[in-house]
C-alpha positions in Angstrom: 121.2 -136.3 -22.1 118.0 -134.1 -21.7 115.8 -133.8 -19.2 112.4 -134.6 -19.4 110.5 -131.9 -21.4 107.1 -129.9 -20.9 104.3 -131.9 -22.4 101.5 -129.6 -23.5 99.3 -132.8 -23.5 99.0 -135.9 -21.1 101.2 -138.8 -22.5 100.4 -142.5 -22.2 103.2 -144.1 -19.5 103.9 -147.4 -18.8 105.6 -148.3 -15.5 107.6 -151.9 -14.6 107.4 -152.3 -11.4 105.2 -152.3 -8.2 108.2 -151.5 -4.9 109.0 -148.6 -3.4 110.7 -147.4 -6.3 107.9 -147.8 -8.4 105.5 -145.8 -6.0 107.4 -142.7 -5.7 107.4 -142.6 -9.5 103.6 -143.5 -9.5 102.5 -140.7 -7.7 104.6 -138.0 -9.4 103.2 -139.5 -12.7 99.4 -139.5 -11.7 99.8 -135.9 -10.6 100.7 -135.0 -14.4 97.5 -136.1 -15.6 99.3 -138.5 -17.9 97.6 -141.9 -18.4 99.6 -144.5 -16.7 100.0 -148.2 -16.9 101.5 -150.6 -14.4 103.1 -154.3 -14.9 104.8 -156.4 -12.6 105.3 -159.8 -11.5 104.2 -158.6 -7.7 103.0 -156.4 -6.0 105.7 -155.2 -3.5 104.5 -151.8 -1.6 101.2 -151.6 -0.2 100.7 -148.6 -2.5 99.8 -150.4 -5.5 97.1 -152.9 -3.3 94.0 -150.7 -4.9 96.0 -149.9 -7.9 95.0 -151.4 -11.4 98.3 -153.7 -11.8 98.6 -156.1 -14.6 100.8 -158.7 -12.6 102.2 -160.2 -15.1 106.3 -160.2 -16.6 107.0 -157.7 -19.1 106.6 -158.0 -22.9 106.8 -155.3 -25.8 103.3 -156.1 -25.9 103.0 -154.0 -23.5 104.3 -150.8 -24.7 101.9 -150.5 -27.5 101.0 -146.7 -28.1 103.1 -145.4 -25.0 104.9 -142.5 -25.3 106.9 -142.9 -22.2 108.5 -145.7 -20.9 109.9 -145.9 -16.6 111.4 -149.3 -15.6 111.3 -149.0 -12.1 111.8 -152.8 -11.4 115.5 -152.7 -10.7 116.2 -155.3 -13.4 119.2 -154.2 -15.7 119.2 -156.8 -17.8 115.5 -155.5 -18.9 116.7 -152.0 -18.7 119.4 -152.6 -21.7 116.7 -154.1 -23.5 114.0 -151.4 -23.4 117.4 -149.4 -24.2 118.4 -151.1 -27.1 114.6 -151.7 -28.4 113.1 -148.1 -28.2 113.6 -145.9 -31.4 112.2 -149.0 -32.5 109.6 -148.9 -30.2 109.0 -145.4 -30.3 109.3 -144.3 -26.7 111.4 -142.5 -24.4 112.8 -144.5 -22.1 113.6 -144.0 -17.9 115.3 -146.4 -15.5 115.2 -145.7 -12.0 119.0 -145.6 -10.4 120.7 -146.3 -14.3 121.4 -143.2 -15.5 123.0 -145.1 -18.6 120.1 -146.5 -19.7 117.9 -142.7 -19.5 116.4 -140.6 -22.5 115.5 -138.2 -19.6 115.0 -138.0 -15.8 112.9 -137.1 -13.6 112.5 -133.7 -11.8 111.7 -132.7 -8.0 109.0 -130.4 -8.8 107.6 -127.7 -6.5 104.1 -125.8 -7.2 103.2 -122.7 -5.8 99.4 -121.8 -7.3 100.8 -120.2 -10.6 104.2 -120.6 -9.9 105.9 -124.7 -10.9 109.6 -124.7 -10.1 111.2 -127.7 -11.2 115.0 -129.0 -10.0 117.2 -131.7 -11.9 120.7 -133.1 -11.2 120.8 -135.4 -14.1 120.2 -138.2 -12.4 123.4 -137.9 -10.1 121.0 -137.5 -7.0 117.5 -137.3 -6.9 117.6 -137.1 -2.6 119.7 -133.7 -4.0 116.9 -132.6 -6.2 114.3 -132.9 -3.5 116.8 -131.2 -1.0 117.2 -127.9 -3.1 113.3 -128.1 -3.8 112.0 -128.2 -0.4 114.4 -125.5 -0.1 112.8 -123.3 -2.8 109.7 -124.2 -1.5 110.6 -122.6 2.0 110.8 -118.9 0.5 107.9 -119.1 -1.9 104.6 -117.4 -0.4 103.0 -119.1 2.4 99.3 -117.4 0.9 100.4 -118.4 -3.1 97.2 -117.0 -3.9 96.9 -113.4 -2.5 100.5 -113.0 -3.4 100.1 -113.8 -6.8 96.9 -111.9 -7.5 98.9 -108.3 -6.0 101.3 -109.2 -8.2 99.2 -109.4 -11.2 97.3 -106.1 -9.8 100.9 -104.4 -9.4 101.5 -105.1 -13.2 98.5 -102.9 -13.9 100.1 -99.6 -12.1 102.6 -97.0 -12.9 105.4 -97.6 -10.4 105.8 -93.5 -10.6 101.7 -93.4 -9.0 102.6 -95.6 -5.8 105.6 -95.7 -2.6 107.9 -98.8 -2.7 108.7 -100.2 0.0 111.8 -100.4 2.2 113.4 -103.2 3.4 115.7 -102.8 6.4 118.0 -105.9 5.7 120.4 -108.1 8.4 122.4 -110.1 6.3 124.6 -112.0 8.9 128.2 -112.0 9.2 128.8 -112.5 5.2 127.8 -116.2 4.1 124.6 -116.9 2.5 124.2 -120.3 4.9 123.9 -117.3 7.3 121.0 -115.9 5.9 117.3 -116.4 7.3 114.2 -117.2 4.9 112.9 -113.9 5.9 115.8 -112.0 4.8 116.5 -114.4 1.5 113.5 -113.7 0.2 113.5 -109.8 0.8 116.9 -110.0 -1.0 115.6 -111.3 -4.1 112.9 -109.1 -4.4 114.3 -106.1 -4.5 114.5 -103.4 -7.2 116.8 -101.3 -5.8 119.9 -102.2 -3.0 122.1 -99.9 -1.2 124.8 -102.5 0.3 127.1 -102.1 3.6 130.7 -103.6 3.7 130.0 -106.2 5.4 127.5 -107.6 3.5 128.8 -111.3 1.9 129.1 -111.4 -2.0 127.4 -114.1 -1.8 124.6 -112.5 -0.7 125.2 -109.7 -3.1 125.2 -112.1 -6.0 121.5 -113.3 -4.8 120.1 -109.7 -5.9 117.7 -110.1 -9.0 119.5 -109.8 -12.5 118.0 -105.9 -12.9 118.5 -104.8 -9.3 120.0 -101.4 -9.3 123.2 -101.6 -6.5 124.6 -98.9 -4.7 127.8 -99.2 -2.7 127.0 -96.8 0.4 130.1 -98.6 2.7 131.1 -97.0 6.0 134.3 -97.7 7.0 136.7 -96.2 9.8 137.9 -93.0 7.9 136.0 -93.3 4.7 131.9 -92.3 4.2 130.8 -92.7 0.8 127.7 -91.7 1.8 126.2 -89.6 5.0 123.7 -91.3 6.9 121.4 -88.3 5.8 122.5 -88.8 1.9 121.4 -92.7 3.0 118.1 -91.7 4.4 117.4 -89.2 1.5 118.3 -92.3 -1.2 115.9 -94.4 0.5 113.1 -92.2 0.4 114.1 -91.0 -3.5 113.7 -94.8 -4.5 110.6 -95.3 -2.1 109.1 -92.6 -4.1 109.8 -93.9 -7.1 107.9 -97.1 -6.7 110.5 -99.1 -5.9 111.1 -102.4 -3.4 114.2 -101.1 -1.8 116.8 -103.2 0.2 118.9 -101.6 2.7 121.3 -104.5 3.3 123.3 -104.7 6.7 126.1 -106.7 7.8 125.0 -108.5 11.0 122.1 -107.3 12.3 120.8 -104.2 11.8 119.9 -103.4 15.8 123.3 -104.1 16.9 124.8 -100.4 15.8 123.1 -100.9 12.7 121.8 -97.2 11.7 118.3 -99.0 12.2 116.5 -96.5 14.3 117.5 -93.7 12.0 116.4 -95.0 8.8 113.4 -96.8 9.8 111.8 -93.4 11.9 112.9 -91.0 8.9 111.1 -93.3 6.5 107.9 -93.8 8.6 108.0 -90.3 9.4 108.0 -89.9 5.6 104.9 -92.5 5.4 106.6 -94.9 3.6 106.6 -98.6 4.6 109.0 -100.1 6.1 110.0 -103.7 7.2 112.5 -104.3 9.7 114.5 -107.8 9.2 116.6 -109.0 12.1 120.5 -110.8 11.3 122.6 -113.0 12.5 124.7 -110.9 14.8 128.7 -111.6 13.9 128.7 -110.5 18.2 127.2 -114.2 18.4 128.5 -115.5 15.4 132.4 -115.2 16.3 132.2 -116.3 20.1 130.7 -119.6 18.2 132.9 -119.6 15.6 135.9 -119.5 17.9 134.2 -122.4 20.3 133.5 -119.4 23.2 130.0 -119.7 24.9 129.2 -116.1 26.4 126.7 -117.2 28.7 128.4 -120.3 30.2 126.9 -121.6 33.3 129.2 -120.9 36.1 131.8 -118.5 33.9 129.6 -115.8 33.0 126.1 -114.7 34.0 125.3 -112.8 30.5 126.8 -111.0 28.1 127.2 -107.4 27.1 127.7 -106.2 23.6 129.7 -102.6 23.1 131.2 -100.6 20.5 134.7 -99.3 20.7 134.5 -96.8 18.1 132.0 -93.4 18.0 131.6 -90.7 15.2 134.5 -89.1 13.9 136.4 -92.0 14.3 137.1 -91.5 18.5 137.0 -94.1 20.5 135.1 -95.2 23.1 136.0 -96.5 26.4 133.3 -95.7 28.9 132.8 -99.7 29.0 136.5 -100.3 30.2 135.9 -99.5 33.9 133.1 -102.1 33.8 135.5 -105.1 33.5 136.4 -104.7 36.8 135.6 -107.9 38.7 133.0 -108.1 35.6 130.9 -110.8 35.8 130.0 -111.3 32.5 131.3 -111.6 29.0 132.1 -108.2 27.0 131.8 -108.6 23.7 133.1 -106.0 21.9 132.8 -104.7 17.8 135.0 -102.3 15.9 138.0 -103.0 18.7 140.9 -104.2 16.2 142.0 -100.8 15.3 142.2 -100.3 19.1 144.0 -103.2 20.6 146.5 -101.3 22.2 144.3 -98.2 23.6 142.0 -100.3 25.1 145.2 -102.5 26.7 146.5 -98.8 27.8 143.1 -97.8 29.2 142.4 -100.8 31.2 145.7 -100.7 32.7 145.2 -97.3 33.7 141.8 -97.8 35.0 143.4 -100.8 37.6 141.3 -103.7 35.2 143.4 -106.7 35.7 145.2 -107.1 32.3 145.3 -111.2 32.8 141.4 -110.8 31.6 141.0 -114.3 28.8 140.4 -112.2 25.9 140.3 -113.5 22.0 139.9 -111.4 18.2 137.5 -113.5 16.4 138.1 -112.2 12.5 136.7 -112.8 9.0 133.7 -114.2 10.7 131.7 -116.6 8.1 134.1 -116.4 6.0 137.4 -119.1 4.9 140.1 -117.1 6.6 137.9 -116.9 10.1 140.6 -116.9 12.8 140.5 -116.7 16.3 143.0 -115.3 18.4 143.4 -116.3 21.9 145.7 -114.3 24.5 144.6 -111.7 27.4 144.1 -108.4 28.1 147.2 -107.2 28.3 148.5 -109.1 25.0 145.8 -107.2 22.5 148.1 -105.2 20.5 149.9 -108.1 20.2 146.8 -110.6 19.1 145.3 -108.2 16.2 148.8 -108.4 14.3 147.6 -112.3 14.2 144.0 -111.7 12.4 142.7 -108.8 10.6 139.3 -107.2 10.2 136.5 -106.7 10.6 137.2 -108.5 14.0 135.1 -109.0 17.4 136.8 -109.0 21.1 135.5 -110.8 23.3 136.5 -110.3 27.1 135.7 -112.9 30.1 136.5 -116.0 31.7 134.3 -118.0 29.5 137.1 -117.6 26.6 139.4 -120.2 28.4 136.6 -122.6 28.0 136.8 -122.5 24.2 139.3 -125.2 24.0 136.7 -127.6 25.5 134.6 -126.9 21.9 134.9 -128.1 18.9 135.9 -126.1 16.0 136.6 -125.8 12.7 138.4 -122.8 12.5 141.9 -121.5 12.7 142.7 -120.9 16.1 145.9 -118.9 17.4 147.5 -119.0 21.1 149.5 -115.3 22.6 
């Protein structure tokens, strides 16, 4: 079965049918240009009121020296007619909701000045189609025409004569749902990407065919790269004309490197555009059903790092959770469950403190650990990472929540 294919001239279309079926098809078909022809025995949606209709029942008189064939009537005793009678006939034949009875189907169609995007599902679901079009349509330029003629000027320069540009990328926690339109549409423009761990393959996978991809991963113990070797890549492929992505896990302000790439590169004069991320901070306490800001539990949150350069650990925060009124939420903890157990005990912080590990955040093996303070070391042998903590008395409340992912009791 084929879909319908590009006509390079306007056909001649006869439609059965005048309901609601019918007028969706109508009005996709007059915006082809294609001469179209309507017959029915009434006229059921007020759309066809000022509409040339021959209300009449259908004959093969009627399909004389049409190319195209829709039987939007609902009849499917008519349908395995016109199915049976058109090689004979000479036309390609369509019923609405009979995929049986179907030379072709129809397509959701999207147009963006020069740009026509159209979607098929083979007639399984056309409510589909139209789901994943308005989706395209979302990214595509909201000024079609400006963005299309720099384009078309762009074509016309050396990429070694001009800067590229540099995109400062917050992919979220790892899925693509996670993604914003902002960042989606950066991430498929780019010539260039130097990715982070935690960026999703998923999201990798929506780089352009020819985009050049450069693992620069930090992990505890392990640089590929130094930031300065980063910043120095980014301005080498900036130079060289090309749209770079710099692509973060989370979001690039939450001890995302942000301030030092974007200030060496402006510094630099090339352009830069700064795209925020889903934080996984707020991600996991969702993920896990915890509410960080719940009325009556906590009056904010606070959002720390456990780990510094050279891999040492940081726990100037500790102290704070002393009759803490908020909820701490805390990245790059797992690999020090048990020093940051040790150092509240020392510092007098109640180790009965609701804590939970929220791990593998956006991801099918997302768990969430529940237990306190004093149970930590105990917890992250339960999950792995990455991982968040999160600290407070509005981690008891999770239970109240709904969720969907694994949850584990210390």
């Amino acid at each position: 079965m084929n879909i319908l294919p590009a006509a390079l001239t306007p056909k001649k279309v006869l439609l059965i049918g005048a309901g609601k079926s019918a007028a969706l098809k109508a009005k996709n078909i007059y915006k082809s240009d294609c001469a179209l022809s309507i017959v029915a025995k009434e006229i059921k949606d007020a759309y066809f009121k000022d509409k040339n209709v021959i209300k009449e029942p259908f004959s093969f008189a009627h399909v004389k020296e049409c190319d195209i064939v829709v039987n939007a009537s609902g009849d499917e005793g008519l349908s395995k007619l016109l199915w049976e009678n058109r090689k004979k006939q000479g036309f390609l034949l369509n019923c609405v909701d009979m995929p049986e009875y179907c030379d072709f189907y129809f397509q959701a169609v999207v147009k963006n000045h020069d740009l026509c995007v159209s979607v098929s599902t083979g007639g399984a679901s056309p409510k589909y189609a139209q789901f994943i079009r308005d989706m395209i349509n979302a990214v595509l330029p909201k000024q079609p025409k400006k963005f299309y003629e720099n384009i078309k000027a762009q074509r016309k320069q050396k990429p070694d004569k001009k800067i590229g540009k540099v995109f400062l990328i917050g992919c979220g926690p790892g899925s693509a749902d996670n993604l914003t339109i902002k960042a989606l549409k950066a991430v498929m423009s780019v010539d260039v990407a130097l990715i982070d761990a935690l960026t999703g393959k998923e999201i990798i996978n929506l780089l352009p065919k020819n985009c050049i991809k450069i693992d620069v991963s930090k992990q505890k113990g392990c640089h590929k790269f130094s930031q300065d070797e980063i910043n120095e890549m980014l301005l080498r492929c900036a130079k060289k004309g090309f749209r770079t992505g710099r692509l973060k896990g989370g979001d690039p302000a939450v001890f995302g490197r942000v301030f030092e790439e974007a200030a060496f590169l402006a510094q630099e004069g090339v352009h830069v555009e700064m795209i925020n991320g889903v934080s996984s901070a707020f991600a996991g306490c969702l993920a896990g059903g915890i509410a960080p800001t719940l009325r009556g539990f906590s009056a904010g949150a606070l959002i720390v790092s456990a780990h510094l350069r050279e891999n040492r650990f940081n726990d100037n925060w500790i102290a704070f959770l002393r009759d803490f009124p908020y909820t701490m939420i805390v990245l790059m903890a797992y690999s020090f469950a048990s020093k940051i157990t040790q150092k509240a005990k020392e510092t007098g912080v109640c180790l009965d403190i609701p804590s939970a590990f929220v791990s593998q955040i956006d991801s099918a093996e997302q768990t969430a650990v529940f237990g306190t303070l004093g149970k930590l070391e105990e917890m992250a042998k339960l999950c792995s990472k990455p991982a968040i903590l999160v600290i407070g008395k509005a981690v008891n409340e999770a239970f109240k929540m709904p969720c969907s992912i694994k949850r584990v009791i210390v």
